[in-house]
C-alpha positions as CSV (number, residue, x, y, z in Angstrom):
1,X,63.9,162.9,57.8
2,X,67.3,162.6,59.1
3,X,66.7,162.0,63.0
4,X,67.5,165.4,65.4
5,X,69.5,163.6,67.8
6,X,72.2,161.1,67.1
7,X,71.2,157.7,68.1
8,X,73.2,156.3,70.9
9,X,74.2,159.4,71.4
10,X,75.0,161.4,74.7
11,X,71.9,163.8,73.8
12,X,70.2,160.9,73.6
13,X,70.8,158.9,76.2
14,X,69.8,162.4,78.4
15,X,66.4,162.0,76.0
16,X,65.8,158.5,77.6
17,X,66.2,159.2,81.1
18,X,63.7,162.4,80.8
19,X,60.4,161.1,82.2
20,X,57.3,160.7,80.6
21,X,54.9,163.7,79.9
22,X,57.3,165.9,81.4
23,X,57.7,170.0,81.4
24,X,61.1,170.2,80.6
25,X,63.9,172.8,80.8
26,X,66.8,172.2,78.9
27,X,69.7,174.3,80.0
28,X,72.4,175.0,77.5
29,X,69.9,174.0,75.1
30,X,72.4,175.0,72.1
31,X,71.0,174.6,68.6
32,X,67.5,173.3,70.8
33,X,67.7,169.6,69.0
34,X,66.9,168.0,72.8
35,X,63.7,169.6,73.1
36,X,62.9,169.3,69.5
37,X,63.8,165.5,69.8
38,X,61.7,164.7,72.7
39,X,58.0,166.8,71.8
40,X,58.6,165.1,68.1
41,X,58.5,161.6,69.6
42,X,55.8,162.6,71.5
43,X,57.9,162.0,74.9
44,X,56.8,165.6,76.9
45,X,54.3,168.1,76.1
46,X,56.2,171.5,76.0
47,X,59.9,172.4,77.0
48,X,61.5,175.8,77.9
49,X,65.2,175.9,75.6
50,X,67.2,178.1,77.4
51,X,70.7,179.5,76.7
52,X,73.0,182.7,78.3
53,X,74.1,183.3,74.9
54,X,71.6,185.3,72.4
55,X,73.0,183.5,69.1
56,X,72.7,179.4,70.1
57,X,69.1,180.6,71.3
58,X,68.5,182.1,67.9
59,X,69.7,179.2,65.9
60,X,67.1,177.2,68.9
61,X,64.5,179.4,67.8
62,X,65.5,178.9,63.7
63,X,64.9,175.4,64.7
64,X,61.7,175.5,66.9
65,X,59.7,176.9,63.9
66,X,61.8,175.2,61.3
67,X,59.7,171.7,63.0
68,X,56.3,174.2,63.6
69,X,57.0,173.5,67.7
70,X,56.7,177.1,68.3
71,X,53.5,176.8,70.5
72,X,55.1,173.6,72.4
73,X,58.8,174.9,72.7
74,X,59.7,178.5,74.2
75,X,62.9,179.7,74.1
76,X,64.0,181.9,76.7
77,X,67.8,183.9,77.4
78,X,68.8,182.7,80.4
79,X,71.8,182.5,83.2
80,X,71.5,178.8,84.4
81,X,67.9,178.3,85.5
82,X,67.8,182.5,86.8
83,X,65.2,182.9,84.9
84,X,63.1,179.5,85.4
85,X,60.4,178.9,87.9
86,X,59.7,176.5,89.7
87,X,56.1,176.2,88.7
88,X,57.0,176.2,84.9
89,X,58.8,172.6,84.6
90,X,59.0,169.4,85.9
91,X,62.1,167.8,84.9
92,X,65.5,169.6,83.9
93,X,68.4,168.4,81.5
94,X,71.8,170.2,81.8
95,X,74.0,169.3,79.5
96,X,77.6,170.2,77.8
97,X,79.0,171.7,80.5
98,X,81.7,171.0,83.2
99,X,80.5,169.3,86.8
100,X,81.5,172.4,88.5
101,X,79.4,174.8,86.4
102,X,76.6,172.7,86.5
103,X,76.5,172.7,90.7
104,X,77.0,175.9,90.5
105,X,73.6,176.5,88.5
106,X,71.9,174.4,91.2
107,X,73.6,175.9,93.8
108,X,71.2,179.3,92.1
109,X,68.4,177.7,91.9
110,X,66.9,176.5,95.0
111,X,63.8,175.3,93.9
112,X,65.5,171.8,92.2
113,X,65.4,171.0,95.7
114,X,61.5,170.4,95.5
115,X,61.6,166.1,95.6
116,X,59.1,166.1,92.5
117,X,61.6,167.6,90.5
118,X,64.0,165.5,88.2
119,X,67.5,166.7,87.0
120,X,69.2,164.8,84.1
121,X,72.9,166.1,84.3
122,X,75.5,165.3,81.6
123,X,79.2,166.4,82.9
124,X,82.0,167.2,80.6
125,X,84.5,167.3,83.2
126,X,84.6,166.6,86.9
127,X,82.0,164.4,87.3
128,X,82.9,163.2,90.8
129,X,82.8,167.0,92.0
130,X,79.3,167.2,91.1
131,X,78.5,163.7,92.3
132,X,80.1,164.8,95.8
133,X,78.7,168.1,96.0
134,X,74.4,166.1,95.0
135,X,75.3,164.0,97.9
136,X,76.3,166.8,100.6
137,X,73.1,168.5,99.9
138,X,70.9,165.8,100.6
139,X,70.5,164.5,96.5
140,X,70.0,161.0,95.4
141,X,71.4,159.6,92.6
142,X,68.6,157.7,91.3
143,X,70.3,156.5,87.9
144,X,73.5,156.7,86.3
145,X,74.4,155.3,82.8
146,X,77.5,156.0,80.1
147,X,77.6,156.3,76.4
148,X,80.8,156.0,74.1
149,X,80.2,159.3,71.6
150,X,82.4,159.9,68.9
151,X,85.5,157.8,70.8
152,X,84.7,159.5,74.0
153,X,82.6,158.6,76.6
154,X,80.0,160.5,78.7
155,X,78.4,160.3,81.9
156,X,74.7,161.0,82.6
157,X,73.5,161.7,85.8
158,X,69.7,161.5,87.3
159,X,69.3,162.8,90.8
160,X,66.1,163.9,93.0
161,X,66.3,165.6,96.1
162,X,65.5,163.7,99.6
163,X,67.2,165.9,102.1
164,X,69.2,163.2,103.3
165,X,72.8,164.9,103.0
166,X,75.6,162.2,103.1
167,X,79.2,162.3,102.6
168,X,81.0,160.6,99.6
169,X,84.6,159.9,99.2
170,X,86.1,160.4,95.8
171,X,86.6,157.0,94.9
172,X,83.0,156.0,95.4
173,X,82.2,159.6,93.8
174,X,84.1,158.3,90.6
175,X,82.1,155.7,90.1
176,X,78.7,157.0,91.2
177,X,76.0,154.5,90.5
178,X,77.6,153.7,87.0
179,X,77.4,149.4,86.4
180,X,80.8,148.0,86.3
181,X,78.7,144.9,84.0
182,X,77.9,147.4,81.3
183,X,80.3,147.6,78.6
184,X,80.1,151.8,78.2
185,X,80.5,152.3,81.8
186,X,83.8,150.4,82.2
187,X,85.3,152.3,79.2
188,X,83.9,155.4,81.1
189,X,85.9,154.2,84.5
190,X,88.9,153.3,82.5
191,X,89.0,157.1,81.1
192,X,88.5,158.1,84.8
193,X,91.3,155.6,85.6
194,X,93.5,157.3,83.1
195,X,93.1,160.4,84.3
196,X,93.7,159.8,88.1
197,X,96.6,158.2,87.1
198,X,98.0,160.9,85.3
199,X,97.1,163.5,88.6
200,X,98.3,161.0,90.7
201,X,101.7,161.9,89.4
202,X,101.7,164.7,91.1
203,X,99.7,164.3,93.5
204,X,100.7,161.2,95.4
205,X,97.1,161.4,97.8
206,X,95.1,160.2,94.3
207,X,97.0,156.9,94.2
208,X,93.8,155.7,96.5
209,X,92.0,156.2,93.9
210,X,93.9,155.0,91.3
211,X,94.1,151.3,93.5
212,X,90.5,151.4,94.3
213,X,89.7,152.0,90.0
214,X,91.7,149.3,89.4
215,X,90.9,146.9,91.6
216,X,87.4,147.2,90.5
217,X,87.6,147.3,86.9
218,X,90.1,143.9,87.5
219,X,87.6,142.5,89.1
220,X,84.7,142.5,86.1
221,X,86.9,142.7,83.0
222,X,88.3,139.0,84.5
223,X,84.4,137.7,84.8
């Protein structure tokens, strides 16, 4: 059987850094492959797949009893985590959307901040906003790993709530906890390099940034 996710892929990578015999909610949960993927492999018990939009959480649903997972997968319309409790899951994947959407979500849903809960978050865009905005409310970033997809790469991000709020500036928010010896990160921070050079153009305050990218990509790619 052709496998549900694509291997090395950026749904995967968010499938290896969901933990063990998990409850998992999987926001954005599209076409519900995620869920599907992990309760196949035998990963987490049950997931909720939840989507705002009625018709990917059909097509979830078309899938869920497509791989007979209907009494381990529930698939549930919902804004964000809105209609989530905090009693129902133990780790949560958002996925596919931009850094700024996906704070906001969290921002609604006061409950990740119990410390036993586990958030796997995959940024389109604007990473370092959402890496800035985990530490000012007292988040750790406990992992943070890259994947090159289809020519682009992807950022995954694994954070737990301490309560121990810190402030980050946006070079050290660029590259996160991402490892500068791993091959998929440094294309990740030489996209990220890219782009702050192209802001920087207008927006002379970025050329920090720009330096500090530099200077640390310099310094591996000559080891």
């Amino acid at each position: 059987m052709t496998p549900i996710l694509k291997p090395h892929g950026r749904l995967s990578l968010c499938a290896e850094m969901v933990r063990e015999g998990s409850r998992l909610a999987d926001i954005g949960t599209d076409h519900g492959y995620l869920p599907i993927a992990l309760c196949i492999s035998g990963k987490i018990p049950c997931a909720l797949a939840c989507d705002v939009n009625p018709l990917p959480l059909q097509s979830a649903r078309d899938n869920i009893e497509k791989y007979d997972l209907s009494d381990r997968i529930q698939t549930r319309l919902s804004d964000g985590l809105k209609e989530v409790r905090a009693d129902e899951v133990d780790d949560v994947v958002i996925a596919g959307m931009g850094g700024e959407l996906i704070r906001d979500i969290l921002a609604d849903a006061p409950w990740v901040q119990g410390g036993e809960k586990h958030l796997v978050l995959q940024p389109m865009t604007h990473h370092e906003d959402l890496v800035i905005w985990l530490y000012a409310c007292g988040f750790d970033i406990e992992d943070q790993k890259a994947v090159l997809d289809e020519g682009k790469y992807y950022t995954v991000v694994c954070a737990r709530f301490s309560g121990e709020k810190r402030a980050c500036d946006l070079s050290a928010a660029v590259v996160g906890k991402l490892d500068p010896h791993d091959e998929n990160c440094r294309g990740f921070l030489r996209r990220s390099l890219q782009n702050y050079r192209n802001k920087s153009k207008g927006d002379p305050s970025l050329l920090s940034v720009v330096n500090d990218l530099e200077e640390l990509l310099l310094s591996y790619e000559n080891k």
